[in-house]
C-alpha positions as CSV (number, residue, x, y, z in Angstrom):
1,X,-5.1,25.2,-43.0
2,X,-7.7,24.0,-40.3
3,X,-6.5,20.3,-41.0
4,X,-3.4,21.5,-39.9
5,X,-4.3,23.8,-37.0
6,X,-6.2,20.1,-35.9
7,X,-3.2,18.4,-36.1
8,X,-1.2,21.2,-34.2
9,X,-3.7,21.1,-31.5
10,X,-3.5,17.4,-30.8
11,X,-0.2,17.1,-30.7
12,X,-0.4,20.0,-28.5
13,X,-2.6,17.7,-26.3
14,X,-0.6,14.9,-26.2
15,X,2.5,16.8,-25.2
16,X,0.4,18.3,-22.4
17,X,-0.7,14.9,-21.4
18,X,3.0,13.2,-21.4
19,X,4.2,15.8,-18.9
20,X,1.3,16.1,-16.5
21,X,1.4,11.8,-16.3
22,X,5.2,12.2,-16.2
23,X,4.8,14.3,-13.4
24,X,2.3,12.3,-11.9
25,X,3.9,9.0,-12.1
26,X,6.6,10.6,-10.1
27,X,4.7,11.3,-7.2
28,X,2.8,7.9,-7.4
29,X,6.7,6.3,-7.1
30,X,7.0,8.4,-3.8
31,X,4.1,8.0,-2.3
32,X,4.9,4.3,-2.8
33,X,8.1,4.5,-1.2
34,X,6.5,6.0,1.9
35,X,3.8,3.2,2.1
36,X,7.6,0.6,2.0
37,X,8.8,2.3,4.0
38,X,5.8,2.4,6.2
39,X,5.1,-1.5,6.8
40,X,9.1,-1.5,7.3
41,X,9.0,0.6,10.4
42,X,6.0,-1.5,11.6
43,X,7.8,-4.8,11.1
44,X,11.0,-3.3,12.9
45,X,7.8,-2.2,15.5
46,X,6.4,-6.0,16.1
47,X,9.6,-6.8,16.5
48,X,10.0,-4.3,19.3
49,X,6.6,-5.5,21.0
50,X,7.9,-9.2,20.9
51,X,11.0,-8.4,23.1
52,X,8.6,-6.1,25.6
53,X,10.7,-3.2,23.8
54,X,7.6,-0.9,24.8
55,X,9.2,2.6,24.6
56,X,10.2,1.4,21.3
57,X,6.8,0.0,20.9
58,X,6.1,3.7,21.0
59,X,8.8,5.6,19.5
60,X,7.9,3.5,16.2
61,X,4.1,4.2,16.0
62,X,4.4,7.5,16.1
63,X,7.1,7.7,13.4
64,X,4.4,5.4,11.5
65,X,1.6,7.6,11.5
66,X,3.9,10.5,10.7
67,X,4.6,8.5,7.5
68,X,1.2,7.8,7.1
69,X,0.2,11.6,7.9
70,X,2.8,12.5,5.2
71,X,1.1,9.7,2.7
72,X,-2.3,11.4,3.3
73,X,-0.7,15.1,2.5
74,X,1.2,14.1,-0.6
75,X,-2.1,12.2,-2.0
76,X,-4.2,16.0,-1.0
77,X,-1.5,17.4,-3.4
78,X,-1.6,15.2,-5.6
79,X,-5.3,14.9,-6.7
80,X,-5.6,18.9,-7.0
81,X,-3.1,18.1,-9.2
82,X,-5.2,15.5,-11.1
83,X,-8.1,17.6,-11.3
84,X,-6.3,20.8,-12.4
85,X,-4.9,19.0,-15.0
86,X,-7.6,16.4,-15.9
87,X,-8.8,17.9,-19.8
88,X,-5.7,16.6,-20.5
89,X,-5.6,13.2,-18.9
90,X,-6.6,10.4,-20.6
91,X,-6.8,8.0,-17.5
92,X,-7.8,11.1,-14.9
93,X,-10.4,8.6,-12.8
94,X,-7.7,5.7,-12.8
95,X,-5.3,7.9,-11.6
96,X,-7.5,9.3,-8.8
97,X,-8.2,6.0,-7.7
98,X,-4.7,4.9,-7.4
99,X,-4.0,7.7,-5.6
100,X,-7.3,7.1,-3.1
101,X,-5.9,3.4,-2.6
102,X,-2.4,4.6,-2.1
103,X,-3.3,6.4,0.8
104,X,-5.8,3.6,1.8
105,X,-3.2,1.3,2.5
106,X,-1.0,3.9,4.5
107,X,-3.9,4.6,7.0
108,X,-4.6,0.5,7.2
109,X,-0.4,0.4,7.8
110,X,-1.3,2.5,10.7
111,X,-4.4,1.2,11.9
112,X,-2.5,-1.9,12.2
113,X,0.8,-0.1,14.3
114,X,-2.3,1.6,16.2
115,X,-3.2,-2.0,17.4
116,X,0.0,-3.1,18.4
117,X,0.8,-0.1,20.5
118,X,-2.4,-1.0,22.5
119,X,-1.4,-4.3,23.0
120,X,2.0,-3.6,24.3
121,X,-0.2,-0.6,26.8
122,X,-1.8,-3.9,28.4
123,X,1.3,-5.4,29.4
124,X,0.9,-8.0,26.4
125,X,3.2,-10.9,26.8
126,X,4.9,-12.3,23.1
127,X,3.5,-14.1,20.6
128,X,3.4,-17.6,20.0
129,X,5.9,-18.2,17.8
130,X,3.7,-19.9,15.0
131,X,1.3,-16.8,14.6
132,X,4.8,-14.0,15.0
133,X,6.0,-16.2,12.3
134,X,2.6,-15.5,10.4
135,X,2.4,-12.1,11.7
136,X,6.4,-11.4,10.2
137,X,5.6,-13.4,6.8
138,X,2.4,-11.0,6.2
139,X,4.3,-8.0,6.2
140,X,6.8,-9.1,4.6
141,X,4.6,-9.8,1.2
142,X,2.8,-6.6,1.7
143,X,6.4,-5.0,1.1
144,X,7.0,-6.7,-1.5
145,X,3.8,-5.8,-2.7
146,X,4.1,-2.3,-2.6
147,X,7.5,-2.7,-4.7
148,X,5.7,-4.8,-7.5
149,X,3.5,-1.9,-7.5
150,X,6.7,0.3,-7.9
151,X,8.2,-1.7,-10.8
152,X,4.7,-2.0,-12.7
153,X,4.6,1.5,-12.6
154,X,8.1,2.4,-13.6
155,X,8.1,0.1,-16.7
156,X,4.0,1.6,-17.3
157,X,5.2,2.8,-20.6
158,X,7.8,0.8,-21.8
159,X,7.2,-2.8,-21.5
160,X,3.8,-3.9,-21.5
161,X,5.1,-7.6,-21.3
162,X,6.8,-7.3,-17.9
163,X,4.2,-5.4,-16.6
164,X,1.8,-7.8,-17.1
165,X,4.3,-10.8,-15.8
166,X,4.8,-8.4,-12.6
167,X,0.9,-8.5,-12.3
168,X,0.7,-11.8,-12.2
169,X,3.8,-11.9,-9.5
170,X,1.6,-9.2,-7.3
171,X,-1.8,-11.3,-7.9
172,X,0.2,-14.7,-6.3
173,X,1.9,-12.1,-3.4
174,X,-1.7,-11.3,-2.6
175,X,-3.1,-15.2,-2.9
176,X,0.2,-15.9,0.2
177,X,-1.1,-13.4,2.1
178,X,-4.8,-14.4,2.0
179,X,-3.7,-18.2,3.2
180,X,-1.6,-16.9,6.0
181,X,-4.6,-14.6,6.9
182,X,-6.7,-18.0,7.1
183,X,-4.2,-19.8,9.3
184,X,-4.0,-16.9,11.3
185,X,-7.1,-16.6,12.5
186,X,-7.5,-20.4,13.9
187,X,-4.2,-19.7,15.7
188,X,-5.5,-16.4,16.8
189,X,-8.3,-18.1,18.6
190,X,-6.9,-21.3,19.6
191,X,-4.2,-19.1,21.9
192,X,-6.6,-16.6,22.8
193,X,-10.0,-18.0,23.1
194,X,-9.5,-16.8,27.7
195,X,-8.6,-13.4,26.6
196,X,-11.1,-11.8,24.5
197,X,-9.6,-8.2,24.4
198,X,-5.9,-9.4,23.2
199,X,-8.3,-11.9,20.7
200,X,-9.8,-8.6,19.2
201,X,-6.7,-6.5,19.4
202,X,-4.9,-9.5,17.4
203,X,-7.8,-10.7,15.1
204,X,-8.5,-6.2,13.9
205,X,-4.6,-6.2,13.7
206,X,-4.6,-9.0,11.2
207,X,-7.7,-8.0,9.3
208,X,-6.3,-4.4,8.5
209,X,-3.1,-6.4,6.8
210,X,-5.3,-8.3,4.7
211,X,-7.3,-5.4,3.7
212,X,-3.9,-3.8,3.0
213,X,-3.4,-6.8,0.6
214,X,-6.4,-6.5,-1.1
215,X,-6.0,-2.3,-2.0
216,X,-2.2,-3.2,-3.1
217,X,-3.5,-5.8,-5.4
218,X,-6.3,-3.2,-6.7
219,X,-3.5,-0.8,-7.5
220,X,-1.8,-3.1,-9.6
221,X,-4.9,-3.9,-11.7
222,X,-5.3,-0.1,-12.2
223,X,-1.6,0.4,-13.0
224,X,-2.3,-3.0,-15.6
225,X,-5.2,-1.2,-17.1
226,X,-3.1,1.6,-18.1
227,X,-0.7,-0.5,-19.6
228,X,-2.5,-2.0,-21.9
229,X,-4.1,1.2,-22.9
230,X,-1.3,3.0,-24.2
């Protein structure tokens, strides 16, 4: 009779487990979608500062940070969840971590818009084309980023094997963006080296992207963790 009472409790737990990391997976997927969604409007938002679009410039940065704001609420919500929940998570710290870095990379989406609203304040003429061309290709792999991140997590439980060959696709989307963080920064100064302010403004612009980079990769080693735990 206890044996069984055991065995009735622990599936209890695991039932309880299944639905609070359903639950949570589903608000990892949308908080996801708002960081895409995020680097989109500030890729639309460059474009704007390269054509001296600066009410655009504008309009655009403050839709970003209300996308970032709305990033930073869901990821409140969702770590009371977390810890109201946590006896019976098995992967409770991975999960707040995820959820930590999630947001992390909204606020560095932002810091980054932040930037290019300033520079289009000082009257900032366009980009060279080499360094927009770096500028465009940067954000564009940190999109794609985020969406490996969404298809790892999707397929978390189901297919170990893709998860792990979408890994490997995120870890060489991170290795781009670090080389055209490199060759940014000698084009940064070699087109800027008179004009210290629009150097810094540029140079903090690009370091928040590659931060970015490095917190999407991190939440795809956390999301490969869980998979090959279960």
């Amino acid at each position: 009779m206890a044996e069984e009472a055991i065995r009735f409790d622990e599936g209890g737990m695991r039932e309880r487990e299944s639905i609070a990391e359903s639950q949570i997976m589903e608000q990892l997927m949308a908080m996801m979608r708002n960081v895409a969604d995020e680097y989109r409007e500030l890729l639309y938002m460059f474009k704007d500062l390269d054509e001296g679009k600066n009410v655009a410039v504008e309009r655009r940065y403050k839709k970003i940070k209300s996308v970032k704001d709305s990033v930073e609420e869901a990821g409140i919500k969702l770590m009371e969840y977390v810890i109201r929940v946590s006896p019976a998570l098995m992967f409770k710290d991975v999960y707040v971590t995820i959820i930590q870095d999630l947001v992390r990379a909204a606020e560095h989406g932002e810091a980054a818009a932040y930037r290019n609203l300033l520079l289009s304040s000082k009257e900032f003429e366009r980009l060279p084309d080499t360094l927009y061309a770096i500028l465009d290709a940067i954000l564009r792999k940190l999109i794609e980023m985020v969406e490996t991140n969404s298809e790892m997590l999707m397929k978390v439980s189901t297919n170990h094997r893709q998860v792990g060959e979408l890994y490997l696709k995120l870890m060489k989307e991170e290795n781009s963006v670090d080389e055209l963080y490199r060759e940014s920064g000698l084009k940064t100064i070699k087109n800027y080296s008179n004009d210290v302010g629009t150097l810094i403004l540029i140079k903090e612009l690009f370091d928040k992207l590659e931060d970015a980079a490095d917190i999407l990769k991190r939440v795809g080693t956390y999301i490969r963790y869980i998979s090959l735990h279960r």
